[in-house]
C-alpha positions in Angstrom: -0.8 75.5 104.7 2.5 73.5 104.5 4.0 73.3 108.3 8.2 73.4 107.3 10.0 70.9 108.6 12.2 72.5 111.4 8.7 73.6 112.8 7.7 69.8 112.7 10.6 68.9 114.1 10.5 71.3 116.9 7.2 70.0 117.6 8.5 66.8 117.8 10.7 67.8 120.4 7.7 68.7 122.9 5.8 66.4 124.9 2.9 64.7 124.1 0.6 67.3 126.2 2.3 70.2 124.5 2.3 68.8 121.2 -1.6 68.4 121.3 -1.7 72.6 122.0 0.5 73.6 118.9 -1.4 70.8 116.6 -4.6 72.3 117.9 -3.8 75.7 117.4 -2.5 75.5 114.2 -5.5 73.4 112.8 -7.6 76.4 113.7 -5.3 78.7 111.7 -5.3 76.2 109.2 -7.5 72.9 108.9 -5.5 71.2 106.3 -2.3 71.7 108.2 -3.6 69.0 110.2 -3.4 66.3 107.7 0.1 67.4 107.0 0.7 66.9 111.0 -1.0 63.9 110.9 1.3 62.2 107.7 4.8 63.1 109.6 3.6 61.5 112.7 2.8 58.4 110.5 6.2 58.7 108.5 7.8 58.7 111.4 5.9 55.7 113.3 6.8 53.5 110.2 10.4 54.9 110.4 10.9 53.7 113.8 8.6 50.4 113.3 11.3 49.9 110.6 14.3 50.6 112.7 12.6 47.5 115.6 12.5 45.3 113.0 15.9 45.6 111.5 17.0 45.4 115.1 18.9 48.6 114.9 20.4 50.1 118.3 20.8 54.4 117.6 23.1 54.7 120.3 25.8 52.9 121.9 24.9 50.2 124.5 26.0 50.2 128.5 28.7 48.8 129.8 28.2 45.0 130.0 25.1 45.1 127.9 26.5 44.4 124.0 24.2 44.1 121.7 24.7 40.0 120.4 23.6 38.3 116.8 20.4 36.5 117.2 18.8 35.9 113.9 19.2 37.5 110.3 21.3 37.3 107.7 21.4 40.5 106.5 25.2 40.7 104.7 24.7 43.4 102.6 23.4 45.6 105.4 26.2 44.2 108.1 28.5 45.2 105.3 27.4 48.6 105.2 27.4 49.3 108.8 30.8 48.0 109.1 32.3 50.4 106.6 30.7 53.1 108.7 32.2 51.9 111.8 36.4 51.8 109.8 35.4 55.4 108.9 34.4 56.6 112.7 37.6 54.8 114.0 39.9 56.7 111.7 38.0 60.0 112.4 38.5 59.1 116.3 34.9 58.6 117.0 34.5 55.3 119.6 31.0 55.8 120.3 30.0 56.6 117.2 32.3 53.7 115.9 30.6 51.1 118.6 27.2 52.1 117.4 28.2 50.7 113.9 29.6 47.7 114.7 27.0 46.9 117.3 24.3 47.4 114.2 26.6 45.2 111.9 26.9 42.6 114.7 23.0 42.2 114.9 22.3 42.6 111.4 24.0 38.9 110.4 26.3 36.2 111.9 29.6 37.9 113.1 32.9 37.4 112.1 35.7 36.4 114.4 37.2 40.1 113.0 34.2 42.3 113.4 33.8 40.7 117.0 37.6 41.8 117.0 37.5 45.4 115.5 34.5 45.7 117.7 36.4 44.7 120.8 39.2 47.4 119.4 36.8 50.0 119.9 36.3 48.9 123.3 39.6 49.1 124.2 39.3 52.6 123.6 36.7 53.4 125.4 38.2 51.4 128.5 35.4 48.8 128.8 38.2 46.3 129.0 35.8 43.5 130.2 33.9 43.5 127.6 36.4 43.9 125.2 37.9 40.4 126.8 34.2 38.6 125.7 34.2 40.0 122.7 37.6 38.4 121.9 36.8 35.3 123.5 33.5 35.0 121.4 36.0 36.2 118.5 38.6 33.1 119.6 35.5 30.4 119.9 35.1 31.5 115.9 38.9 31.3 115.1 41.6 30.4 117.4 44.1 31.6 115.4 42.6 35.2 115.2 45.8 37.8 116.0 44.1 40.5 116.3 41.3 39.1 118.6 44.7 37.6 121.1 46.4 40.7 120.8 43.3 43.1 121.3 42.6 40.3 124.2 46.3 40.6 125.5 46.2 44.6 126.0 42.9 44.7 127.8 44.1 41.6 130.0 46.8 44.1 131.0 45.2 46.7 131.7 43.1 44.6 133.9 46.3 43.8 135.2 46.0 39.7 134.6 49.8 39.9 133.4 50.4 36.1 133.1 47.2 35.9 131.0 48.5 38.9 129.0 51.6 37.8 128.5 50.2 34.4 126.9 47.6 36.2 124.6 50.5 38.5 123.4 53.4 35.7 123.0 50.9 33.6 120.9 49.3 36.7 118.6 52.9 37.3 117.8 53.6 34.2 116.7 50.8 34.5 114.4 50.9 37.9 113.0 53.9 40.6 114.7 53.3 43.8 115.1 55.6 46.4 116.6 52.7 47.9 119.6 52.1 44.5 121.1 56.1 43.9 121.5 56.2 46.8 123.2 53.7 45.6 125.6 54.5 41.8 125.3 58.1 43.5 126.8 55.9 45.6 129.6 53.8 42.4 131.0 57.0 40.0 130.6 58.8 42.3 133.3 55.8 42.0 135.5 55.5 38.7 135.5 59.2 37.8 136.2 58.9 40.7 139.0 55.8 38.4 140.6 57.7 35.7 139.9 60.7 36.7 142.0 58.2 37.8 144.3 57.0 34.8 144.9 60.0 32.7 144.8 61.2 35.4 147.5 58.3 34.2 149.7 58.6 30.8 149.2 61.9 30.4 150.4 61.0 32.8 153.3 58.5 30.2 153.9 60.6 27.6 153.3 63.5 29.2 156.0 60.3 29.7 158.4 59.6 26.4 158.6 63.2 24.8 158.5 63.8 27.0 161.9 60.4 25.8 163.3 61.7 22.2 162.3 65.3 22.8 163.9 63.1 24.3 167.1 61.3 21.1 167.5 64.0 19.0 167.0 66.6 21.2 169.5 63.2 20.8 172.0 63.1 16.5 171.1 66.5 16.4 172.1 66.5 18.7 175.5 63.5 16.7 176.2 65.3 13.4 175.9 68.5 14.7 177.7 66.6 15.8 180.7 64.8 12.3 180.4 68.2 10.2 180.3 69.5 12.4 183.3 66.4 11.7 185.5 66.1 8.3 184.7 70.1 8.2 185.7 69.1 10.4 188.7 66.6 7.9 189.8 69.2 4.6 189.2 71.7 6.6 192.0 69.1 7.4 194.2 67.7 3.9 194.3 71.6 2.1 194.1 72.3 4.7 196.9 69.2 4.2 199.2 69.0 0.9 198.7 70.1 -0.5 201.6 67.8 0.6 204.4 69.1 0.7 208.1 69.0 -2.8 209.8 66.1 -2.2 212.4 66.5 -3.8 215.4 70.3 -4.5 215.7 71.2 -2.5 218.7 75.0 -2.1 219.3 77.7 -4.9 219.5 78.7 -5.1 223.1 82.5 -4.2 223.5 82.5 -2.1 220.4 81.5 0.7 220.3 79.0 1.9 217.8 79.7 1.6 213.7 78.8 4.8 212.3 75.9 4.9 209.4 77.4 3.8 205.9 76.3 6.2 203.1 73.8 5.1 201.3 72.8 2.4 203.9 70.2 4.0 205.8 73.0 3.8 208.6 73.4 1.0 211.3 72.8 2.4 214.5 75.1 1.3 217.5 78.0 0.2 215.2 79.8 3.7 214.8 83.7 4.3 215.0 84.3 0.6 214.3 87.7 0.1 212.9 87.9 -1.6 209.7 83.6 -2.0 209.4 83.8 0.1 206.0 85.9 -2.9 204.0 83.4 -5.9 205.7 80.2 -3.8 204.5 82.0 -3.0 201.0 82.2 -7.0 200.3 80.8 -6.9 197.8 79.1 -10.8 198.6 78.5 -9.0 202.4 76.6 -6.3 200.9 74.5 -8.2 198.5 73.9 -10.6 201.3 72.3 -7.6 203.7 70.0 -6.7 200.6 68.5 -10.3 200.9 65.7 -9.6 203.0 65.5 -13.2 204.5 69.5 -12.3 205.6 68.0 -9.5 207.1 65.1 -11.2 209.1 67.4 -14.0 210.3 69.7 -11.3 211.8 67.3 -9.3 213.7 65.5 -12.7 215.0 69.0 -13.4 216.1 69.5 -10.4 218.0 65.8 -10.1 219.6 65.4 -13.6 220.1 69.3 -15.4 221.4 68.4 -19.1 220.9 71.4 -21.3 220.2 69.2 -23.7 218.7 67.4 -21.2 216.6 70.9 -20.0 215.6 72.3 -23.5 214.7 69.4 -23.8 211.9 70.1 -20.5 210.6 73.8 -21.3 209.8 72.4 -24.4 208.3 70.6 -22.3 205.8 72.0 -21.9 202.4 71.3 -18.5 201.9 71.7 -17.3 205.5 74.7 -19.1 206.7 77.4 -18.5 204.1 76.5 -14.4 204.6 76.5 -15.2 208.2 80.0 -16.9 208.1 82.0 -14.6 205.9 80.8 -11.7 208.5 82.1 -13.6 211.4 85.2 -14.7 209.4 85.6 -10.7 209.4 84.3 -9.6 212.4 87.1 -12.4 214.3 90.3 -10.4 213.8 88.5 -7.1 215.1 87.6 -8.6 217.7 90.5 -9.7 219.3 91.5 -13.2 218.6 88.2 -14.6 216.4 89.7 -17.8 214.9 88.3 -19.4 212.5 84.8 -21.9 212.7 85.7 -25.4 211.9 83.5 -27.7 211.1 81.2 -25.3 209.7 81.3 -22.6 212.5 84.5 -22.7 214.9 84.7 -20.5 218.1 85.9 -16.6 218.6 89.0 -16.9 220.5 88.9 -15.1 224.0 88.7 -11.5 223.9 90.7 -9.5 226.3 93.3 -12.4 226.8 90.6 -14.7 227.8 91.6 -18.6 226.5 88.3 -19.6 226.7 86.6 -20.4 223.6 83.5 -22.1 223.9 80.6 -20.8 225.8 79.0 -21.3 228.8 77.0 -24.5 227.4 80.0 -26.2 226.3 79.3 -26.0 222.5 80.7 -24.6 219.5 78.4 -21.9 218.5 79.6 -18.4 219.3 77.7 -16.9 222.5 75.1 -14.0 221.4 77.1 -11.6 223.3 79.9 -12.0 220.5 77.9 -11.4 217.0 78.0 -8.2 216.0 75.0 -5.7 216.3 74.5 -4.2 212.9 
C-alpha cells in the first residue's frame, strides 16, 4: 500500500513517540507500507544532510546573529539565491528577502553590494545595527560603495548619530545622487547645525560663567588688598600717634601749674594749662628729642636724683644737652625772665622780680627747682 504524501507529511508533523504509533499501526494494515515509511524518512535525512553541508539557513537569523561567508565558492548557487532575494524585495517580503541573501552570503565570498542590498533589507526590518556592520564590512571591500554609505547614512540616523549620518550621506552623494538621501542629507544637516547651536549656546554660557567667577575673584583680590592698605595705614597712625609714651617720673614743674597731656603723647602729668607748652612739644627737633630714649632717661634721673654735678655731664652730652638746651631756651620766656645760657648754659633770670640769677652755690647751672617737670 502506497502512504500519499500529505499523510506522510502529516506524520511528519508529529513527534517522534506519536510517529512510532501511526508507522506501527499502519505496518500492521499493511507490511510493505513500511518500507515506503522507511524511504521518506531516508529522503528526507539526505535532504537535510544536504541542506548542513551547503550551509543553508531556512529562516531568517536573530538580531545581531548574521549569518557571515566562511568558506565556499559556490558562484553559481550565490547567484541564484541572490536573484531570489531582488524578487522578495520587490514583492515587499524582508524576511523572506533576508533569508536569500543570508544563503547567497554563505554560499561564496560577498560583494561589497550584496553586503549592501543585504544591509537594505535590514533597514527595513529596523535592525539598524546590523545594517551599520553590514555596510562597514561592505566599505572595508569598497570605499567608494554609494549605496553601502547611503544605506549606512539612513540607519546612522535613525540611530540618531546625525554628525555620522550626515558624513555617510554628503560623501554617497558625491559619488552616486539620489533624490531619498537629499531629502534626508537635508533632515540630519538641520540637526546637526541645531546641536551645533546648542552647543555653542552652552559654551558661551560657560564661557560668561566663568568670566563672572573671574571678575568675583578679582573684585574679592582687590577688597582684600584695600582693607590690607587701610589697616596697614591704620596701624602707621596708631603707632605715629602713640608713639610717645608719658614721661614717667616727671612730677610737676614747681610754679607752673600742671601741662595738660598732649594727644598722642601718653600725656605728661603735672604740666597741664601751661601757656604756650603745645608749640615747645610741637618742635619738631624737641619732639624727636623726647622719643630718644637716653633723652628720656637723662630727664627723669634729673628730676629723681638733683645732682648739679650729675647735671653738668648731662649737658655735656651730645645727644642729651642740645635737646636739653633748646627746651630751656623755651621754657625761659615762660617763665618769667629765662635769659639765655652763655657759655654753654647761662642762668634763668629771677622769677617774680627776683635779680638773682645764679643759685645758691654760686654757679651757673640752673637750680633743680627751675627745670621743668615733664
Amino acid at each position: 500500500m502506497n502512504i500519499p504524501k500529505n499523510v506522510l507529511d502529516a506524520i511528519h508533523k508529529l513527534d517522534a513517540a506519536d510517529q512510532e504509533i501511526v508507522k506501527s499501526y499502519i505496518l500492521q494494515l499493511d507490511p510493505a507500507a513500511g518500507q515506503t515509511t522507511a524511504d521518506e524518512s531516508e529522503k528526507e535525512g539526505e535532504q537535510q544532510q544536504q541542506v548542513e553541508e551547503e550551509g543553508e539557513e531556512p529562516s531568517s537569523s536573530p538580531p545581531g546573529d548574521l549569518p557571515q561567508y566562511e568558506q565556499g565558492e559556490d558562484y553559481e548557487k550565490a547567484t541564484s539565491h541572490k536573484m531570489k532575494a531582488a524578487e522578495l524585495v520587490s514583492a515587499g517580503d524582508y524576511n523572506g528577502a533576508l533569508t536569500e541573501y543570508n544563503n547567497a552570503i554563505v554560499s561564496a565570498p560577498p560583494s561589497a553590494l550584496l553586503l549592501a542590498n543585504r544591509a537594505n533589507v535590514l533597514m527595513h526590518l529596523e535592525r539598524y545595527q546590523d545594517a551599520v556592520r553590514d555596510c562597514n564590512q561592505a566599505l572595508e571591500t569598497n570605499p567608494d560603495s554609494a549605496k553601502a554609505l547611503r544605506i549606512r547614512g539612513k540607519a546612522l540616523k535613525e540611530l540618531k548619530d546625525y554628525e555620522g549620518s550626515r558624513r555617510d550621506l554628503a560623501a554617497s552623494q558625491q559619488i552616486d545622487y539620489d533624490d531619498e538621501a537629499a531629502l534626508d542629507l537635508k533632515f540630519v544637516m538641520d540637526k546637526v547645525n541645531e546641536i551645533e547651536k546648542e552647543h555653542v549656546k552652552k559654551k558661551l554660557e560657560e564661557e560668561e560663567r566663568l568670566k563672572k567667577k573671574a571678575e568675583e575673584l578679582k573684585r574679592a583680590r582687590e577688597q582684600a588688598r584695600k582693607e590690607a592698605e587701610e589697616e596697614e595705614e591704620k596701624s602707621r597712625e596708631s603707632s605715629a600717634a602713640g608713639g610717645m609714651g608719658g614721661m614717667p617720673g616727671m612730677g610737676g614743674m614747681p610754679g607752673m601749674g600742671g601741662m595738660g597731656g598732649m594727644p598722642g603723647m601718653g600725656g605728661m602729668p603735672g604740666m597741664g594749662g601751661m601757656p604756650g607748652m603745645a608749640d615747645i612739644l610741637g618742635d619738631p627737633e624737641i619732639a624727636a628729642g623726647l622719643q630718644n630714649p637716653k633723652v628720656m632717661a637723662a630727664m627723669t634721673s634729673m628730676m629723681t636724683n638733683p645732682d648739679p654735678s650729675k647735671v653738668t655731664q648731662l649737658m655735656m652730652d651730645p645727644e642729651v644737652g642740645p635737646i636739653m638746651q633748646k627746651l630751656m631756651s623755651k621754657l625761659g620766656p615762660m617763665m618769667g625772665g629765662g635769659g639765655g645760657m652763655p657759655g654753654g648754659m647761662g642762668g634763668f633770670g629771677g622769677r617774680n622780680g627776683d635779680s638773682s640769677s645764679k643759685d645758691d652755690e654760686g654757679d651757673d647751672l640752673p637750680d633743680l627747682d627751675d627745670i621743668p617737670n615733664l
